[in-house]
VOMIZA-656211 format. One line per field, with one value per atom (N, C-alpha, C, O, CB): x, y, z; residue number from 0; atom name; residue in one letter. Coordinates in steps of 0.1 Angstrom, whole numbers. Each point is the difference from the previous one (the first is absolute). Glycine has a CB too. Layout:
# residues N
px <- X;...
py <- Y;...
pz <- Z;...
voza <- NUM;...
dovo <- CA;...
fidren <- A;...
//
This chain:
# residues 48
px <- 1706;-11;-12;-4;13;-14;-11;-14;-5;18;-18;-14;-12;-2;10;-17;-10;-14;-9;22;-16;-19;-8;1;-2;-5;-15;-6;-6;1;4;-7;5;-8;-1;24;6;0;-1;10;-6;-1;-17;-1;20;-26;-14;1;-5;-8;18;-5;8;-5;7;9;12;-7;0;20;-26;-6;-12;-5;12;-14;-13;4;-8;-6;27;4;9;3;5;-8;12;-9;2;20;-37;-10;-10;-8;9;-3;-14;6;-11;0;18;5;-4;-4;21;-18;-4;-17;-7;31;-27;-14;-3;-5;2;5;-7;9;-7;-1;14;-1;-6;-4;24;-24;-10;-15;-7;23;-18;-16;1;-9;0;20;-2;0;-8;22;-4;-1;-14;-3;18;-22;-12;-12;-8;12;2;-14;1;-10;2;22;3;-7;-8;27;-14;-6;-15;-5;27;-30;-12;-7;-11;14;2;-4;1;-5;11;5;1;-7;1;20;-29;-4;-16;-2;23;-26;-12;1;-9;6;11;4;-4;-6;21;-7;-3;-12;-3;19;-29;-11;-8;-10;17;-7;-2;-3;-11;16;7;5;-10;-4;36;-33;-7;-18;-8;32;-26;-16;1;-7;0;18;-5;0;-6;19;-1;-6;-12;-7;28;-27;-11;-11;-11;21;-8;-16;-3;-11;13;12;1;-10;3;18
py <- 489;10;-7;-10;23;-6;-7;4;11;-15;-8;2;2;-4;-13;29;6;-6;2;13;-21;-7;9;12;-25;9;4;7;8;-26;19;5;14;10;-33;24;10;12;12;-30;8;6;5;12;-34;18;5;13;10;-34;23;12;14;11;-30;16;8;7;12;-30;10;7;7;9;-29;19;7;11;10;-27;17;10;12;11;-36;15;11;5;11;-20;0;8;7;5;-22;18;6;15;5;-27;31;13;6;11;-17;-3;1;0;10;-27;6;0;14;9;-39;34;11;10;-2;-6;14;12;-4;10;0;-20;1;2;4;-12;3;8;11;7;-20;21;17;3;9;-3;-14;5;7;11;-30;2;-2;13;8;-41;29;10;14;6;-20;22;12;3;9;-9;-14;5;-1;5;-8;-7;0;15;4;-31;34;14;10;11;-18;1;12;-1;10;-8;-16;-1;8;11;-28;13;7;15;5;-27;28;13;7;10;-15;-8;4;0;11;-22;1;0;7;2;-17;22;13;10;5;-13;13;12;-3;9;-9;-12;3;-1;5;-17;6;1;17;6;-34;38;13;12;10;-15;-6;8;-5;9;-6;-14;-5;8;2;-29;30;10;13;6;-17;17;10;8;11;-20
pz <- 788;1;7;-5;-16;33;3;-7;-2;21;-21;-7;14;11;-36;14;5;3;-8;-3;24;-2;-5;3;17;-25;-9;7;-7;-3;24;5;4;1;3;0;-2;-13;-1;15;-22;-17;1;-1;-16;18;-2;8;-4;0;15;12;-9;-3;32;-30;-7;-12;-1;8;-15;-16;6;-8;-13;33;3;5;1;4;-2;15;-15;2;31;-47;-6;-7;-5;4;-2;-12;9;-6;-15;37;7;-1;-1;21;-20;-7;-10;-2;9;-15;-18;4;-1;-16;20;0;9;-7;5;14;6;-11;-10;40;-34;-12;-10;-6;11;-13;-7;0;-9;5;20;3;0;-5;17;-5;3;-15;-4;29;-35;-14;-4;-2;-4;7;-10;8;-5;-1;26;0;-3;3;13;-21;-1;-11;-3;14;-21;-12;-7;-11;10;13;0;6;-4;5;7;6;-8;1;17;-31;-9;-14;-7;18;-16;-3;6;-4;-4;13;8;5;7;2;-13;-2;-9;-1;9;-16;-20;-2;-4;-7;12;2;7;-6;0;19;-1;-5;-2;9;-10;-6;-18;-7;24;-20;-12;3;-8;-7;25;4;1;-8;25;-7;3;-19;-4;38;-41;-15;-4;-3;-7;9;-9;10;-5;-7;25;6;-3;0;19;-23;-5;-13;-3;14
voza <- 0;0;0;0;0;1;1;1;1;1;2;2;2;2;2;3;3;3;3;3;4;4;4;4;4;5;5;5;5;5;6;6;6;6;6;7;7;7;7;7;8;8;8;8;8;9;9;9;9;9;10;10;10;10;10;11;11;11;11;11;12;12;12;12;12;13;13;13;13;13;14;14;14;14;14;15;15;15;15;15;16;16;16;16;16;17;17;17;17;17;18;18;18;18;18;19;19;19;19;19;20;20;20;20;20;21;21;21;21;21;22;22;22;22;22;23;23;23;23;23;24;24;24;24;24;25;25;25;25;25;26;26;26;26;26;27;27;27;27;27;28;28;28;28;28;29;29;29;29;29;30;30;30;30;30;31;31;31;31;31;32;32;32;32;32;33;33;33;33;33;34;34;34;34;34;35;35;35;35;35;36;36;36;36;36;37;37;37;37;37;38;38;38;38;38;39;39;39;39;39;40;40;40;40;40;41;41;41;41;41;42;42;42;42;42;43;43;43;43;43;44;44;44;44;44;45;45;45;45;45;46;46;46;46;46;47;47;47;47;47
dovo <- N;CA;C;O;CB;N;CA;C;O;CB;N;CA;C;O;CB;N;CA;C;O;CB;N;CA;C;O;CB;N;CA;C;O;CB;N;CA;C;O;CB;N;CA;C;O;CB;N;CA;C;O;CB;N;CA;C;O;CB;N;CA;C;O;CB;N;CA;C;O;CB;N;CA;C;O;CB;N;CA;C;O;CB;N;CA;C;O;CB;N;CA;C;O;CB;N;CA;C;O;CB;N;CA;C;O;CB;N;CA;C;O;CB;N;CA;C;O;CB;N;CA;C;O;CB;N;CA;C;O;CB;N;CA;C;O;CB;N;CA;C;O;CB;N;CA;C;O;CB;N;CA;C;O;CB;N;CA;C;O;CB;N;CA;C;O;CB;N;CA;C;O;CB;N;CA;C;O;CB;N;CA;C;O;CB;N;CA;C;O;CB;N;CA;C;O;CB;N;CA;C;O;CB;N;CA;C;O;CB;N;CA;C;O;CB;N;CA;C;O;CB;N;CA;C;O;CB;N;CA;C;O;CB;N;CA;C;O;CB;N;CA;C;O;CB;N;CA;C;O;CB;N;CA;C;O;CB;N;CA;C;O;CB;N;CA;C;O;CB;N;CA;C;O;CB;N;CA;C;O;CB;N;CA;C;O;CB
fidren <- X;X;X;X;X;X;X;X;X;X;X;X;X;X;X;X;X;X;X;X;X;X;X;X;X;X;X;X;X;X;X;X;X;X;X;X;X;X;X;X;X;X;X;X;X;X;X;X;X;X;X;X;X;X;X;X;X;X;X;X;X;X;X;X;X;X;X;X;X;X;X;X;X;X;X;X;X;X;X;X;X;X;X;X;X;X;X;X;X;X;X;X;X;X;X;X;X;X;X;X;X;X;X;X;X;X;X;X;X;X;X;X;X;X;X;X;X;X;X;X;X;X;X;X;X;X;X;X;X;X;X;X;X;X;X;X;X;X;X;X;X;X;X;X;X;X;X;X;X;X;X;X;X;X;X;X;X;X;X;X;X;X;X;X;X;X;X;X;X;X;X;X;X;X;X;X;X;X;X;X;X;X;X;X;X;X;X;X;X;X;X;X;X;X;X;X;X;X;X;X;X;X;X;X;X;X;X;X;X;X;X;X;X;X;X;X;X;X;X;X;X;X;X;X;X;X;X;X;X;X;X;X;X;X;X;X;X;X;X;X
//
């Protein structure tokens, strides 16, 4: 079996986790938009 350089291996785990990382920003910022929704929605009861 041939073994893998480091430098290879490194490129490989960026190239298999940079997917993960960009859906977890769209995660976070969906759910930061929905948070600030929520907050809204309770500033337009408390003017009421």
């Amino acid at each position: 079996m041939e073994k893998i350089s480091p430098l290879k291996r490194a490129l490989l785990l960026l190239l298999l986790t940079l997917p993960l990382g960009i859906a977890g920003c769209n995660t976070m910022e969906g759910l930061g938009k929905d948070i600030q929704k929520g907050g809204q929605a309770i500033e337009r009861i408390g003017q009421k």
